[in-house]
C-alpha positions as CSV (number, residue, x, y, z in Angstrom):
1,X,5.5,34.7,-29.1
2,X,2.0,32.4,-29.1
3,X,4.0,30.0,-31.5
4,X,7.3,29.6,-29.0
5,X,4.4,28.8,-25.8
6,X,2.5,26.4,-28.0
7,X,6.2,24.8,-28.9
8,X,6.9,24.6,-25.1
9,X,3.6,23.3,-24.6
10,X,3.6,20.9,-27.2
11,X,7.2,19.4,-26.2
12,X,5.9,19.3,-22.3
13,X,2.7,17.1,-23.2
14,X,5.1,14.8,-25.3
15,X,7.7,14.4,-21.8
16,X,4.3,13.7,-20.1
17,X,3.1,10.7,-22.4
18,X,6.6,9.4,-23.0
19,X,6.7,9.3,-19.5
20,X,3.6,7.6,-18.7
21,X,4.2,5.2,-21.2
22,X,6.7,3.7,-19.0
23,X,6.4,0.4,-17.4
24,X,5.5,0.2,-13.9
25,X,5.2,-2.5,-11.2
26,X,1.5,-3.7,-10.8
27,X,-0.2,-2.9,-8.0
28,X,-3.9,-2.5,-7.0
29,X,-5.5,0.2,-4.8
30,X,-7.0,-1.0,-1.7
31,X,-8.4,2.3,-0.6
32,X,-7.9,6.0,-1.5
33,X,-8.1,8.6,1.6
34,X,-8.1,12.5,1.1
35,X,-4.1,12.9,1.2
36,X,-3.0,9.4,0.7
37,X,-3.9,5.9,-0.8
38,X,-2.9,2.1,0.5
39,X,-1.8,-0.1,-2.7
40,X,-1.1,-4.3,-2.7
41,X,1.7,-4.7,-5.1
42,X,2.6,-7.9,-6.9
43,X,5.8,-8.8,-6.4
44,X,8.7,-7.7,-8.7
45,X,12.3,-7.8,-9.9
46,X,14.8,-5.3,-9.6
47,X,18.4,-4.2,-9.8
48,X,19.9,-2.7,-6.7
49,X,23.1,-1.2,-5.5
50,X,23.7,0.4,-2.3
51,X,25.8,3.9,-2.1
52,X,27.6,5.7,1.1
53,X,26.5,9.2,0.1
54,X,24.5,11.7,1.4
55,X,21.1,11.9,0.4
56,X,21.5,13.5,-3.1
57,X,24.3,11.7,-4.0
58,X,23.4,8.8,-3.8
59,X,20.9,8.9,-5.3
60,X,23.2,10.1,-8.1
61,X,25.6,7.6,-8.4
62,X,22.9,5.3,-7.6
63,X,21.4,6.0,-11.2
64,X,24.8,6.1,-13.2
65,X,25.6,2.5,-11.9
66,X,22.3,1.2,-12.5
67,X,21.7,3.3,-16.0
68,X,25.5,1.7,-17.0
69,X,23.8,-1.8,-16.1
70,X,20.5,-1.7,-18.4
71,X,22.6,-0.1,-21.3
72,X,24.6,-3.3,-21.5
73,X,27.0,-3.4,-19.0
74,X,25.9,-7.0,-17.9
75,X,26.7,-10.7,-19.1
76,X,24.8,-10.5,-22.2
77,X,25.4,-7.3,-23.6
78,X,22.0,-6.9,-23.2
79,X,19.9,-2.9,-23.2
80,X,17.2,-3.5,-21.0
81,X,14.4,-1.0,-21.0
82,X,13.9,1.7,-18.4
83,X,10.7,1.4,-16.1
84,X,10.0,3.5,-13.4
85,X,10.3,4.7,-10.9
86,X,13.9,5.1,-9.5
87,X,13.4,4.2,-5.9
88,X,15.8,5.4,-3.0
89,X,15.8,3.9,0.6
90,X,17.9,4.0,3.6
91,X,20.5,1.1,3.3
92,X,19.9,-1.7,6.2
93,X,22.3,-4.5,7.5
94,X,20.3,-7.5,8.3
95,X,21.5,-10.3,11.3
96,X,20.6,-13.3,11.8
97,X,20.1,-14.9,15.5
98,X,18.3,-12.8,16.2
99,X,17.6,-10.3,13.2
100,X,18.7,-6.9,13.8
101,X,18.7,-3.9,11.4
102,X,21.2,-0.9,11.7
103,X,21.3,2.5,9.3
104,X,24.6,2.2,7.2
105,X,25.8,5.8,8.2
106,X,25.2,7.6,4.9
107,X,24.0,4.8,3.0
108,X,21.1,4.5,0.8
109,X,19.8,2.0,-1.7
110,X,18.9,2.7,-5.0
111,X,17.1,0.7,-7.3
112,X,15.4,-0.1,-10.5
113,X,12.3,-1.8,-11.3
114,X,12.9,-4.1,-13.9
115,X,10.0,-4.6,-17.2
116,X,7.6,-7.5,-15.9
117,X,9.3,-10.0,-19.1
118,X,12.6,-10.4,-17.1
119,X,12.6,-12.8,-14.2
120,X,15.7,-14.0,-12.0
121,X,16.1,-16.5,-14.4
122,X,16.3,-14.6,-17.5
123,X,18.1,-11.2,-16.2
124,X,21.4,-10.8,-17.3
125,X,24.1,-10.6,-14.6
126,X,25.8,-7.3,-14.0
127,X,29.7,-6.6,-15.0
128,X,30.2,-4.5,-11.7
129,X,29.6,-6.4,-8.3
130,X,28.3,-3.3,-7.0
131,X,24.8,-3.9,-8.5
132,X,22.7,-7.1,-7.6
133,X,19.7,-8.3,-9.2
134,X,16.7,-10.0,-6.9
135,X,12.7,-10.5,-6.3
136,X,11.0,-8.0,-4.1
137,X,8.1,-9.8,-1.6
138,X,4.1,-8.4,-2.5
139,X,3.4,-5.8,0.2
140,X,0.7,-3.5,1.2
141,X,1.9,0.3,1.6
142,X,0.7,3.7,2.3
143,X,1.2,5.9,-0.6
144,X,1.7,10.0,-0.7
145,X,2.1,11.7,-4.2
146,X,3.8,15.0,-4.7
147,X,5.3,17.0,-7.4
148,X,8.6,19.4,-7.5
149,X,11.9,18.8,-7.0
150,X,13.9,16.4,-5.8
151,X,15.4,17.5,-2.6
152,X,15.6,16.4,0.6
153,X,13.7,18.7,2.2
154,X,10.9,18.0,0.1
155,X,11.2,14.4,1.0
156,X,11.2,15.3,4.9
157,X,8.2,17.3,4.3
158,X,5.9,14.9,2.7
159,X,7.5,11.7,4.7
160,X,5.9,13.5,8.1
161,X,2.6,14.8,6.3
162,X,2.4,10.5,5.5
163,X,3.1,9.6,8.6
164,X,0.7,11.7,10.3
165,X,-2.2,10.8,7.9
166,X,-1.4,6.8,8.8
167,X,-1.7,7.7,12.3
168,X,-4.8,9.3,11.7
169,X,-6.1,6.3,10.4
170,X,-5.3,4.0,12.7
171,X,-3.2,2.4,10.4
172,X,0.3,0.9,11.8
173,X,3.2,1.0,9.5
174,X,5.5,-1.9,9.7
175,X,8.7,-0.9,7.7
176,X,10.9,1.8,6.1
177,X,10.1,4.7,3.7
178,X,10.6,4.1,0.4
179,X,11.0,7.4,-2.2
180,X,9.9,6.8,-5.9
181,X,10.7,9.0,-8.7
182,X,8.9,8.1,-11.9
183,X,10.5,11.1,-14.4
184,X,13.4,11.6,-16.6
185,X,15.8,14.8,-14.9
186,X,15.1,16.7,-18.1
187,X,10.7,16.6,-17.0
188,X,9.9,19.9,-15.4
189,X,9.7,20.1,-12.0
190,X,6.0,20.7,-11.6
191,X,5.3,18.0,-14.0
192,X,7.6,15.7,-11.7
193,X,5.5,12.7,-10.0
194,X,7.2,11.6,-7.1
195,X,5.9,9.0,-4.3
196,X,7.0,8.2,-0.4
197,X,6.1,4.5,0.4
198,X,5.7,3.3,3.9
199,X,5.0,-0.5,4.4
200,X,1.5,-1.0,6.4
201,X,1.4,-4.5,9.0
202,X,-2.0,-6.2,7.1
203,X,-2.6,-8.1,10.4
């Protein structure tokens, strides 16, 4: 019996490490509150591609085009590594004169960040025009972490706890929630880090 829990144990702690050995964006902590923290993060490259699904779904197929995309499924043949996280938003349509923003009903974006070596330059093109490649801008966000699972509910839950706690602060959020999944499927749940971004006005 002792030997099957120190097996267990043994193949958990080598998910963990694997896992935070995993390229992530850069960012730097600006100040850490009691339930939350505000990060600047550099900009960075990712892949995108935007699903009509419900929540779950989405975020679903999401992954499967995206996956297909760094395991060669591009102009160059080229397997590109997986970083984390895997970050979910609400789709938006953006207008020009003037700009206006609308929810795509049941639409999401999912994307991946891409290793810090690939630029716009040097990332291969993708075979299916579903998935787009392109720079995301520096930004300063409000930052909750939680473990568990990855359910909507979840998500609700800790979205309001980070919106009351930027409230609290007298902080003014000037954007969209982002949700960021930094484990494999196959990490147990309560090992699971997961994050809810909200973009903060710096101004």
């Amino acid at each position: 019996m002792w030997r099957t829990v120190l097996l267990s144990v043994a193949v958990v702690l080598s998910l963990t490490q694997d896992a935070n050995a995993i390229e992530e964006p850069k960012f730097k902590v600006v100040h850490t509150y009691a339930d939350f923290e505000v990060r600047d993060y550099a900009p960075y490259v990712v892949a995108e591609t935007v699903v009509s699904a419900d929540f779950a779904d989405a975020g679903n197929e999401g992954f499967r085009r995206l996956f297909d995309y760094i395991s060669g499924r591009n102009t160059q043949r080229t397997s590109i590594a997986m970083s984390a996280p895997v970050i979910q938003s609400e789709h938006k349509i953006e207008m020009t004169a003037p700009v206006i923003q609308a929810t795509s009903p049941g639409g999401f974006t999912i994307q991946f960040v891409m290793p810090a070596k690939w630029t716009l330059a040097t990332l291969p093109l993708p075979d299916d025009n579903r998935v787009h490649v392109r720079e995301v801008r520096p930004a300063r966000f409000a930052v909750i972490r939680y473990s568990g699972f990855w359910t909507e509910e979840r998500y609700k839950m800790n979205l309001a706890n980070l919106r009351r706690a930027i409230l609290r602060e007298h902080l003014t959020a000037d954007g969209d929630p982002i949700w960021a999944r930094y484990d494999p499927p196959f990490m147990p749940w309560f090992l699971r880090r997961n994050e809810i971004l909200i973009p903060l006005r710096t101004q």
